[in-house]
N, C-alpha and C positions, 0 to 999 in steps of 0.2 A: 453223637454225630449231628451235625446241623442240616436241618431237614431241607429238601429242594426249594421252600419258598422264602427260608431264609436264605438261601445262597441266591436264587433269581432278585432277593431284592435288595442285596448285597453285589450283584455282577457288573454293573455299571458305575459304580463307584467314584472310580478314578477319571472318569469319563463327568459325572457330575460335577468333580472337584474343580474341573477346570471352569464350568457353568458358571458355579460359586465366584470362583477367583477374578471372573468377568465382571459377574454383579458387584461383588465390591471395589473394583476398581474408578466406580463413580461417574464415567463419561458415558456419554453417547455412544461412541466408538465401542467402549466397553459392551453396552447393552445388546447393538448389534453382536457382537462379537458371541455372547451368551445363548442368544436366541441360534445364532448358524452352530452351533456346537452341539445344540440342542437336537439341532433337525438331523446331524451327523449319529445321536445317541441311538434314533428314529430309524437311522437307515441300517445302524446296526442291530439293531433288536430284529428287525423286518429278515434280516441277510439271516440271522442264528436263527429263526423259528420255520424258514425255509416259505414265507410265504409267500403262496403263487403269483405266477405275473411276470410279464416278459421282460417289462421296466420298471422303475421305482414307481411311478404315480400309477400302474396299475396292481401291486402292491398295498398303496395305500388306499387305494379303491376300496379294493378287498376286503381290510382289516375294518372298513369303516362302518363292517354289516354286523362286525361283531364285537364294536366298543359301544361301552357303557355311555356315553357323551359324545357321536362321534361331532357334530356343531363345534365344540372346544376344539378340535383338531384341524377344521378346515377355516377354524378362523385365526388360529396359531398357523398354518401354514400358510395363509393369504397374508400375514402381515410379514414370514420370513421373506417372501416372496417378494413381496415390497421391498424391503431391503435388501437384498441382494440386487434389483431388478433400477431400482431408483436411489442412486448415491447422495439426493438432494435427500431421503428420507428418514425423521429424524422420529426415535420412540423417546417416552418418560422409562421412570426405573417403577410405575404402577403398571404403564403398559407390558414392559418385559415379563412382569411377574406373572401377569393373567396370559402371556403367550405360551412362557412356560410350563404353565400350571394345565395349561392344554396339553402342549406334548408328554408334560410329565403321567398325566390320567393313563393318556394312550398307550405310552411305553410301559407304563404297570400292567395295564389290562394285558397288552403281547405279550409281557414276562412272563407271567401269569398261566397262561395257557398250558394244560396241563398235557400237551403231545409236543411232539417237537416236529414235524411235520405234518400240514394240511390232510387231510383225509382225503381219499378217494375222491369220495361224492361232490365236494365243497372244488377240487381241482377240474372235476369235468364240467361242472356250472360254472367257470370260471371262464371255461375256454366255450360253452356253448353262449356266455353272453357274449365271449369276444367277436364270433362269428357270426352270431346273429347282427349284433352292426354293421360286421361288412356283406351279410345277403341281400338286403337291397339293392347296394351299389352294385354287387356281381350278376343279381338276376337283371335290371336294367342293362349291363352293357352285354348279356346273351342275350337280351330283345333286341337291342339296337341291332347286333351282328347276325340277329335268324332273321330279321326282316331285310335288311341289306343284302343278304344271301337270296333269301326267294326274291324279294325285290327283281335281282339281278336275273333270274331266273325267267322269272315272268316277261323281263324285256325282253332277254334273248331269244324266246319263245313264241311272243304273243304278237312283237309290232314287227313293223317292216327293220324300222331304225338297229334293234335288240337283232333281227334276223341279218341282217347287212354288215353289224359287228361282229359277229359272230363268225360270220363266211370268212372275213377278212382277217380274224384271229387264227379260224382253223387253218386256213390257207399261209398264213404265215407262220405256224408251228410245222406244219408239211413243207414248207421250203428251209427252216431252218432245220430239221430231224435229219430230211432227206438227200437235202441238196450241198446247204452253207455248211453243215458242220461235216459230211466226210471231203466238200471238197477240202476243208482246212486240214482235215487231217491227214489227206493226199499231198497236199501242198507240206506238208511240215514232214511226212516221211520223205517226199523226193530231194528235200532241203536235207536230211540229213544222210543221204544214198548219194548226195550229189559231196556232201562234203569229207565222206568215207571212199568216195572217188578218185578227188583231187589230192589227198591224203596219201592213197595210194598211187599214185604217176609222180607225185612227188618223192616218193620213198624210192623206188623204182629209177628215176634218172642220178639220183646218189650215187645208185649203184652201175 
């Protein structure tokens, strides 16, 4: 029976074939075309070993603390990136080869991996670097909003200006509690007693 690392490095295959089929096709167009097939074999090796990450480039983030070369990967993915990104942008068939020979490294190394799901430990480091970048941004905008709060606190308290809005806030929540909102709602019951009224005088002379 053919052992798991002969099959993992036998599983992408047909998936290479097409790689192949580009490169010899001999144009430009071809090379490109090589190279994004490439980054497609990338995205699926990443999708099969289940590794973490919310989106593909934090995915490849990931992978790239635990490849053997990962420099070959991010400089085969800066030049996919160019092409896709820049249609004037033209590679050799030396350059494809050193792009591919990047990704190819890296999708052996992922085949390779002898779990098929990320561990525990390696999934909560993942998600504690994710949060750690956005704690800065989160504890600065609860400064900005606890000193805006007492800010606000200390006017209403402290000056005349803070004491005079205040009066004129409380004083307006007490006319509208008290006053504006049941008389609307008196105004809108006698509006519907006046037209359950007329309703009935007109039923009534029918008859």
């Amino acid at each position: 029976m053919e052992d798991n690392k002969t099959k993992e490095s036998h599983k992408y295959d047909k998936y290479w074939d097409l790689v192949e089929n580009a490169l010899n096709d001999g144009t430009k167009n071809g090379y490109k075309i090589a190279v994004i097939e490439t980054e497609k074999i990338l995205r699926i090796a990443l999708r099969e070993k289940n590794i973490p990450g919310e989106a593909y480039d934090h995915k490849v983030e990931f992978i790239q603390k635990i490849l053997a070369n990962p420099d070959k990967l991010r400089y085969s993915r800066a030049m996919y990136k160019k092409i896709t990104e820049d249609l004037g942008f033209d590679i050799s068939l030396e350059d494809t080869k050193e792009i591919i020979a990047g990704y190819y490294k890296a999708i052996s190394d992922v085949s390779e991996m002898n779990y098929h799901t990320v561990s525990a430990k390696d999934k909560l480091m993942l998600l504690g670097e994710k949060y750690s970048k956005e704690l800065p941004t989160t504890i600065r905008n609860i400064i900005i909003w606890l000193f805006i709060f007492f800010l606000a606190i200390f006017i209403s308290s402290e000056t005349e200006m803070g004491k005079g809005i205040s009066t004129v806030l409380t004083d307006t929540s007490r006319l509208i509690f008290y006053k504006l909102i049941p008389a609307i709602i008196a105004i809108v019951v006698l509006f519907f007693i006046a037209l359950i009224a007329i309703a009935i005088i007109k039923k009534r002379k029918k008859y």
